[in-house]
N, C-alpha and C positions, 0 to 999 in steps of 0.2 A: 530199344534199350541197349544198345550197341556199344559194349565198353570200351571196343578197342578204338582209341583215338586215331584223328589224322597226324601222322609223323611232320612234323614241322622242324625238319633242322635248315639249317639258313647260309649258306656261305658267301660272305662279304668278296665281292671282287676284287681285286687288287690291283691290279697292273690290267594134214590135218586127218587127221585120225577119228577111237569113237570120242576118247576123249572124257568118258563119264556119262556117255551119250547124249552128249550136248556138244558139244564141242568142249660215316664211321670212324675218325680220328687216329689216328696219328702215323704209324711208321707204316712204311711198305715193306713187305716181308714173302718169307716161303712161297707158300701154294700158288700168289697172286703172280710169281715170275712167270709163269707157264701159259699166261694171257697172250705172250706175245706171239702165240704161234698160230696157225689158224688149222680151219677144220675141225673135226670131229672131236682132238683130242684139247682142244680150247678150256680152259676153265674159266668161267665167267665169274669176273670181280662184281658184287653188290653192296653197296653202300648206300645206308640210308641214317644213320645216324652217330656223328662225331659222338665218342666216347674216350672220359680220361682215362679211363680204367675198366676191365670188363673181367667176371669171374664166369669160371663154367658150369652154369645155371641155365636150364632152359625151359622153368615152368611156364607153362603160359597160360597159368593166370597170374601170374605174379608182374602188373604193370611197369615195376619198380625196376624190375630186374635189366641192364643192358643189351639182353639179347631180347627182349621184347622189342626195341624200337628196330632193332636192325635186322627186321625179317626173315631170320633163321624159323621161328616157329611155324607159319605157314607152309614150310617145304617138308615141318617132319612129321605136324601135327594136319591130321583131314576133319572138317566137317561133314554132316549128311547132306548138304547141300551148297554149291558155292552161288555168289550171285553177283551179278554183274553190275557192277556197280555205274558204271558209265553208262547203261540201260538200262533202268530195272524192273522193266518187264519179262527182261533174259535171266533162267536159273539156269543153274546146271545139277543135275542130279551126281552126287558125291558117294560115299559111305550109303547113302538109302538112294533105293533106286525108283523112292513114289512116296508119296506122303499123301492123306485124307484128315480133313478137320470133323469134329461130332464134338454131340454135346454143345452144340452154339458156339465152338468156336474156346470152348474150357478142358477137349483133348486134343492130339494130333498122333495120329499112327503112322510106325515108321517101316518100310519092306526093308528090311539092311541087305545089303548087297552082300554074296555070297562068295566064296571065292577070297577075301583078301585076309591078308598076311600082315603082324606087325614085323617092324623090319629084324626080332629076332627070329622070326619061323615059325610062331607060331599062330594060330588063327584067331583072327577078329571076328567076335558073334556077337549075336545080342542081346549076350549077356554083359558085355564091356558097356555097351552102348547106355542101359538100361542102370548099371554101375556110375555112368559118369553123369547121368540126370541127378540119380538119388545123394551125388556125392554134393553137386550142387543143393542139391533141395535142404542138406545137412549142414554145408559149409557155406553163409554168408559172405564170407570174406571173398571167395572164390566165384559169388555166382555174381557175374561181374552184369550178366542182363537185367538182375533185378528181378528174374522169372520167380513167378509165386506155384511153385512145385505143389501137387497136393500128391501123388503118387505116383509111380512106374511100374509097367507091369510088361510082359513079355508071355506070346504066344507066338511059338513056330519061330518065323523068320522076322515076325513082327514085334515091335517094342511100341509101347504107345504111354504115353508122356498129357496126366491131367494137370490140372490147374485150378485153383480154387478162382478164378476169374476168367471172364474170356480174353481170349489171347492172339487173338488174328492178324491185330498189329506189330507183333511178337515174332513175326514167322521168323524173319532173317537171324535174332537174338536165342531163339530157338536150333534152330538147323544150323546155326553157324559155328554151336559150340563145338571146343575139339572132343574130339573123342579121346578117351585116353584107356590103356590096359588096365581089369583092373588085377591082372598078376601081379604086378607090379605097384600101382597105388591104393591097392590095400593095406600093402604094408609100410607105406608113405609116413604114416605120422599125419601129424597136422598137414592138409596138403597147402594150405596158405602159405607154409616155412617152407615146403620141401625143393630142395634146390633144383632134384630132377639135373643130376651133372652128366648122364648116359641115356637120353630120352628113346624111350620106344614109342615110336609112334608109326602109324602108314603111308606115311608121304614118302615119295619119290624121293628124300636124300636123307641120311642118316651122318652123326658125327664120326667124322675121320680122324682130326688133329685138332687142338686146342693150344694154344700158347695167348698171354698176353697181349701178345703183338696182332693176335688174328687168328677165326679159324675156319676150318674148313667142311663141308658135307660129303661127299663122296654118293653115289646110286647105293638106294636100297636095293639088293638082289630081289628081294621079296614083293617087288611093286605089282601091284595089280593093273595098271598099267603100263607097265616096263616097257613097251615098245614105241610109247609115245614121249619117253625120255632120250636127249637128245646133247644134252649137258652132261657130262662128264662128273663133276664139279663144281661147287660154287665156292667161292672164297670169301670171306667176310675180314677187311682188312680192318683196326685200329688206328684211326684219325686224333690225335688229341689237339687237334686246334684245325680251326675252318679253313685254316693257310694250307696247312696239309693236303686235304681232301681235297682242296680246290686244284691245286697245282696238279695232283695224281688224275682227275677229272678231264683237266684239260693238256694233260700230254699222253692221255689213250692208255692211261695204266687201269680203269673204271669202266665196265660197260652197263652200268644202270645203277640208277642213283635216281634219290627223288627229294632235291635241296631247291629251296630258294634260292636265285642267282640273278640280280640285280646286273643289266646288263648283258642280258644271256643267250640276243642275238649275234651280239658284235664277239663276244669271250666267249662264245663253247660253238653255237653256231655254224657264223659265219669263217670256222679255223678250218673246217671238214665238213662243206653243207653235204657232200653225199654220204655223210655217214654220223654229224653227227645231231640229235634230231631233238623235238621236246614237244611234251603235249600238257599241260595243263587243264583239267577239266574242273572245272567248280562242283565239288563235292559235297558242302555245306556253306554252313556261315559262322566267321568270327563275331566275338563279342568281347564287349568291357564285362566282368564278373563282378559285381558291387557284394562284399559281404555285406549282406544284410542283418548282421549279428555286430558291426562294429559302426562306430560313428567317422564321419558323419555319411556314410553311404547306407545306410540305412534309413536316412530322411530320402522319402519323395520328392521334394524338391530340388533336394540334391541332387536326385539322379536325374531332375527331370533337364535342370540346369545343364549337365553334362551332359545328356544328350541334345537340345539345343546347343552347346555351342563346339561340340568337336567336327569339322569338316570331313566330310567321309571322303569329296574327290581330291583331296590333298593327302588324306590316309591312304587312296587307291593307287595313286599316281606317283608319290614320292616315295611313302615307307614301304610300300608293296611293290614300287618301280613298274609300276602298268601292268602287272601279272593276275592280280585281282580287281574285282569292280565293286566299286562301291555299293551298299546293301539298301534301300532307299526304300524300299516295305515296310514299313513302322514295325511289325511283323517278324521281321527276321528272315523269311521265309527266303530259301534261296533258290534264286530264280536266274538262269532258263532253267535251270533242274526239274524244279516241281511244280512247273507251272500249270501242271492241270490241277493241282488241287487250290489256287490262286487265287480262285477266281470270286468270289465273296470278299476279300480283302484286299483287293486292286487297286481300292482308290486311297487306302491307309497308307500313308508314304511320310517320311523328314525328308526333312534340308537336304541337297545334294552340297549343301557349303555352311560353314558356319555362322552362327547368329546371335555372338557375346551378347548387345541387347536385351534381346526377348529372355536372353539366361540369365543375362538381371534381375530382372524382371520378374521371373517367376521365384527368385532367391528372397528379394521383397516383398511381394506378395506372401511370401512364406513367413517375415517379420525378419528376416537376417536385414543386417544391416553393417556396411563397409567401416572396417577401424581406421584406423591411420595409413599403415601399407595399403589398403584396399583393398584388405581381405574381408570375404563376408565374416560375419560372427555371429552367436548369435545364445543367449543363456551365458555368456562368459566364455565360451567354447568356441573357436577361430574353426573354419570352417580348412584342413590341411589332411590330404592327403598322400600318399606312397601312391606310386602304379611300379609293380613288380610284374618282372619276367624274366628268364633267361637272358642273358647278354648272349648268350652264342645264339639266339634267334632273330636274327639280324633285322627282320623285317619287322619283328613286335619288338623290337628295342626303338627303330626306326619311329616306328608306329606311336608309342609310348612317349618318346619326346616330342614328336608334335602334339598331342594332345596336351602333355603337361604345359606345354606354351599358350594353347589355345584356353584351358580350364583357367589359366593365369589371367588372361586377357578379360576372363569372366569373374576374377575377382574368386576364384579358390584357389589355394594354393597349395599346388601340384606338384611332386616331380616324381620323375622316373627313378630308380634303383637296379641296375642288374645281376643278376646273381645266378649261381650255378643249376643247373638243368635237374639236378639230383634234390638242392635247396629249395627250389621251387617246386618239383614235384612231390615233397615233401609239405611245402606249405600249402599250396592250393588242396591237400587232401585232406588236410587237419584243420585249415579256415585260419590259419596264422596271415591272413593278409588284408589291403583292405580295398584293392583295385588291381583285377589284372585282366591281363587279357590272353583269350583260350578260344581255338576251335569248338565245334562242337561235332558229336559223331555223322556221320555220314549212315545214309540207310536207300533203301529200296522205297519208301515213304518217307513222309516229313517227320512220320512219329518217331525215330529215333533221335532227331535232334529233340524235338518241343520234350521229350523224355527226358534227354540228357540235361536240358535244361531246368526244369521242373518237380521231378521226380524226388521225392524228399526221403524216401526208402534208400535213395543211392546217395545219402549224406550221414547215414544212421553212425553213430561212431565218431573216432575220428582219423579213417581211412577213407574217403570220399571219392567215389568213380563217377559223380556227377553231382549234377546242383550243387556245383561248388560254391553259389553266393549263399548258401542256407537256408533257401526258400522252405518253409513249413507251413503249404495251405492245403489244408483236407476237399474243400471247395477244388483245390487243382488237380490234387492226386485222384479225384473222383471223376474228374473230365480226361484226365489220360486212362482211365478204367473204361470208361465210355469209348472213347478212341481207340481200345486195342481189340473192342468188339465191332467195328465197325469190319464188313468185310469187302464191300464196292469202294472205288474210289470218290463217288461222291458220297456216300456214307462217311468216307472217311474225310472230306471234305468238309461237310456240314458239321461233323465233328471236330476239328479242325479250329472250328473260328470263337468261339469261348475261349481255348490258350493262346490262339494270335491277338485277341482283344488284351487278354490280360498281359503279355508281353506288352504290346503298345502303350498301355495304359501305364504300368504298374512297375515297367523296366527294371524285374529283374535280371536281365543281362540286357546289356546295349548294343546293337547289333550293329556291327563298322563295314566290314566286307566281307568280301567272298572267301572260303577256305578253298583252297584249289588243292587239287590231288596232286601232287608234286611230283612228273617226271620226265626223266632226260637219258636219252640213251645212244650208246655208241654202237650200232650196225655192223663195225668192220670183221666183228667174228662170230655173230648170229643175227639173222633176220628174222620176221614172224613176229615184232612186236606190235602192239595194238597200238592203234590211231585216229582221230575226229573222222577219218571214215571210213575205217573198220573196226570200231568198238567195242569190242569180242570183252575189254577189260578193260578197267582204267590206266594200268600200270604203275600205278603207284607200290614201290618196292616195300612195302609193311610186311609183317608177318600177323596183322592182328584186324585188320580191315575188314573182314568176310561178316567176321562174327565174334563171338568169346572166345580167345585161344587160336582165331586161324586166322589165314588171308588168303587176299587174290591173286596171289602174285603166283602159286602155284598154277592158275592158270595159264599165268603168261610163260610161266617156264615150260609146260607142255608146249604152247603152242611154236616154240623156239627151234630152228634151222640152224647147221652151219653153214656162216656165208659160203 
C-alpha cells in the first residue's frame, strides 16, 4: 500500500560506512552557484520535479504539496526501515534496528534504535515512534498505506504496532512510514492541513534557506549518522518550464535528476560519457485508469475494446522513446522485477501491436453500433471520451496521443487534453476524469501495486491515493486481505493470481508499459551512485519512494564521495 508515487516529470528535448547497518522548474539561483566547485565543499543540485510555484511546506503526508515530488522529504524525514528497491530482498535497518511479526502476521515489533537526535537536540524514543502510528490510525487522510491500526503500544525500547488484519504484505508500508516528533505534532492541528514550514525530522539535512526561486538543506548537526554524510548541501532549484531544467541539466548546473528525456544518449550522454551517466530500472507498471463511475468507461466492452486496440510497442518505442518496455501480461505484472511470483500467469499476455478489428468486434458484440462519423453508439449515447494528463509529462502526453488515434481507428472517439500537474492531481483524486494514465506504486512485492490498484479503502472520499478508477468490489478487497497474510513468496504467489485474473478479465486499469525509476546523474563532483551492477538503490531522486513520508534517496546520499 505504498502511497508515495513514482515521480514522473518529463523534459522534452529540444535542440562505505555502517550505514544503518546495512550499508524542479524554473530559475537558477543562490545556493546552486556553489556547484561549480569541487570537492568536499560541493553542494549538490537535485531536481526531480518542475514546479510553477513552490511554498514552504514540507509535510510529508501531504501529496499535493511541491515539495513532496522534489525529494526534500526523504533527507529530513527517516523511516524504521529503508528498502531497496532495485532489490528487494535488501533492507536496511533505519530508525529500528530489528523488527519480529506475531500474531499471524496482525502485529510487528519494533527495537527503535537508541542514540538519535531530531535535528533540534533533542531525543527520538519510542514514544514519538508509537505517536506517529496512532496518529495515522486516527487520521485517514494522512495514513496514506491504508494500514488498518488496531493499537500501539510501547515497552522499554520496543514499540509494537497491531492490526485488525494480517499484515505481512504491509511490511514496506509499515516501516517506511516517517516518523515524526510528537513535540511538535501534537500541537499540529489537523495534521492533513499542517504545512509543517520548519520540519524537525532525523535525517541527515535539515532547512537552511527557502526563497521561491529554491531551497536549500544544509547537515543536521544532530545526525546519527553524521560521519557518513559527505554532502555539504543539497540545493533544490525552481524550474518553471521543462526548457529550464533541461538546459541547467545539460550544461552541468544539475548533478541528479530523475526526468524522462527522450533522446538521452545523443543529449545528456553522449556530451560527457565520463561523467555523465543514467540508469533506468523498471519499478512497476503504467496504466490507462478507466473511471468506472463515468460512461462510457465503465462498460466492459469498452474497456475491453481499448485494450485490444492500443499498441503497446508503439506506446514503448515512440511515447516512451525506447526507455520503457511494453507490458504484454494480461496481468500487469511488471516483469523482470517480479518475476518470481509470475509464474502461474505466464501464459496470460495481449497484443504486442494493435488490433482495431477484434476491438470491433467486441464493441458489436456488446450491441454498440457505428453512426455516421463511425463512432460507436449505443442507447443514444456516442461512445466519446477525454484522456487527461499533465502536458508537462511529456511522455504520457506522448503516450495519450497515440492511443486517442488508435481508439479512433476503433471507432471511439478519443482525444487527449493536457492540463496542469496540480489540475490533474487534483482530478485524478476526486474522480473528475474519465481516462488517464498513472503509474502505479512501486514495492518490494507485487502487493503494492495490485493494492494501489484495487484497494477501494484508498478511494473513500474524495481525496484518492489509489484506485483511482473507483473500483468497489468486497470480492477484491477480500483477496488483497488474503495477500497481505501470505508470508512465503509462493504464498504470496498463489495469492497473487485471483487479482491478476481479475485485472485481465475485468480491466480495471489497462496496463501499457513499464514505469521506470527515472535517473540521471552528473559524477563530476561526487561518485558512489548506484548502478545495474551495484544496486545498493535505485536512484531515483523522490523523497517519498521508501514508504509514507520517506525515500531512498537518502540512501544514495550516504553512499556519495567527493569526486
Amino acid at each position: 500500500m505504498n502511497r508515495g508515487p513514482i515521480h514522473r516529470i518529463f523534459l522534452a528535448v529540444a535542440a562505505t560506512g555502517l550505514l544503518a547497518a546495512g550499508t524542479a522548474a524554473c530559475s537558477s539561483n543562490s545556493d546552486s552557484s556553489s556547484t561549480g566547485s569541487t570537492g568536499s565543499g560541493a553542494t549538490l543540485v537535485m531536481e526531480s520535479s518542475p514546479e510553477t510555484s513552490i511554498t514552504q511546506a514540507f509535510n510529508p503526508y501531504v501529496i499535493t504539496q511541491a515539495t513532496y515530488g522534489m525529494g526534500a522529504d526523504g533527507l529530513i524525514y527517516e523511516p524504521l526501515v529503508e528498502f531497496d528497491l532495485a532489490n528487494p530482498t535488501v533492507q536496511y535497518p533505519w530508525l529500528a534496528t530489528s523488527y519480529s511479526w506475531s500474531s499471524g502476521g496482525k502485529a510487528i515489533t519494533f527495537a527503535i534504535r537508541q542514540g538519535v537526535k531530531w535535528n533540534d537536540g533533542t531525543a527520538m524514543t519510542p514514544a514519538d515512534v508509537a505517536f506517529t502510528f496512532n496518529l495515522l490510525k486516527d487520521n485517514a487522510a494522512i495514513n496514506l498505506g491504508g494500514l488498518k491500526i488496531a493499537g500501539v503500544s510501547v515497552s522499554g525500547n520496543n514499540v509494537t504496532v497491531d492490526f485488525r488484519t494480517s499484515e505481512y504484505a504491509s511490511l514496506q508500508q509499515i516501516a517506511g512510514t516517517a516518523i515524526l516528533p510528537q513535540s511538535v505534532w501534537s500541537g499540529a492541528g489537523n495534521p492533513a492541513t499542517y504545512t509543517d514550514a520548519n520540519p524537525v525530522g532525523t535525517g541527515p539535512y535539515m532547512l537552511s534557506s527557502f526563497t521561491p526561486q529554491g531551497y536549500t538543506l544544509k547537515k543536521n548537526p544532530y545526525y546519527w549518522q553524521a560521519s557518513m554524510v559527505h554532502v555539504p548541501k543539497v540545493y533544490f532549484p525552481v524550474y518553471s518550464s521543462n526548457t529550464g531544467a533541461l538546459n541547467a541539466l545539460f550544461s552541468g548546473q544539475i548533478d541528479w535528476t530523475g526526468n524522462f528525456i527522450p533522446g538521452l544518449q545523443k543529449s545528456f550522454v553522449s556530451t560527457d560519457p565520463a561523467h555523465h551517466h543514467y540508469w533506468e530500472a523498471p519499478g512497476s507498471t503504467n496504466a490507462l485508469f478507466p473511471n468506472l463511475n463515468k460512461w462510457p468507461t465503465n462498460q466492459l466492452a469498452v474497456r475491453q475494446a481499448i485494450n485490444l486496440a492500443i499498441d503497446r510497442t508503439t506506446i514503448a518505442s515512440e511515447g516512451e522513446a525506447g526507455l520503457e518496455a511494453p507490458v504484454l501480461n494480461a496481468t500487469g505484472i511488471t516483469l523482470p522485477t517480479f518475476q518470481a511470483w509470475s509464474g502461474p500467469v505466464a501464459s496470460m499476455t495481449n497484443s504486442a501491436t494493435a488490433n482495431a478489428v477484434a476491438a470491433q468486434q467486441v464493441m458489436q458484440k456488446a450491441g454498440y453500433t457505428k453512426n455516421s462519423s463511425g463512432i460507436f453508439a449505443r442507447g443514444g449515447k456516442t461512445v466519446s471520451l477525454t484522456i487527461v494528463d499533465p502536458a508537462a509529462y511529456t511522455d504520457y502526453a506522448n503516450d495519450d496521443a497515440l492511443i486517442a488515434q488508435e481508439l479512433r481507428a476503433a471507432g471511439i472517439n478519443a482525444t487527449f487534453q493536457g492540463i496542469s500537474v496540480d489540475a490533474w492531481n487534483a482530478d485524478v483524486a476526486s474522480g473528475n476524469f474519465q481516462l488517464t494514465m498513472h503509474w502505479a506504486n512501486n514495492g518490494i512485492t507485487p502487493y503494492a501495486m495490485y493494492d494501489n490498484w484495487l484497494d477501494s479503502s484508498l478511494a473513500a472520499g474524495s481525496n484518492a491515493t489509489g484506485d483511482y478508477e473507483r473500483l468497489n468490489n468486497p470480492a477484491i478487497n477480500a483477496e488483497l486481505a488474503t495477500l497481505t497474510g501470505a508470508v512465503t513468496t509462493t504464498a504470496q504467489t498463489d495469492a497473487l493470481v485471483p487479482l491478476e485474473q481479475f485485472v485481465a478479465q475485468d480491466l480495471p486499469v489497462i496496463p501499457t508499459t513499464t514505469a521506470s525509476q527515472w535517473f540521471e546523474y552528473n559524477s563530476q563532483h561526487y561518485t558512489g551512485w548506484p548502478t545495474q551492477q551495484d544496486p545498493y538503490e535505485t536512484g531515483q531522486p523522490s523523497g517519498q519512494n521508501n514508504g509514507p513520508g520517506t525515500g531512498t534517496d537518502v540512501v544514495v546520499i550516504l553512499h556519495l564521495r567527493p569526486a
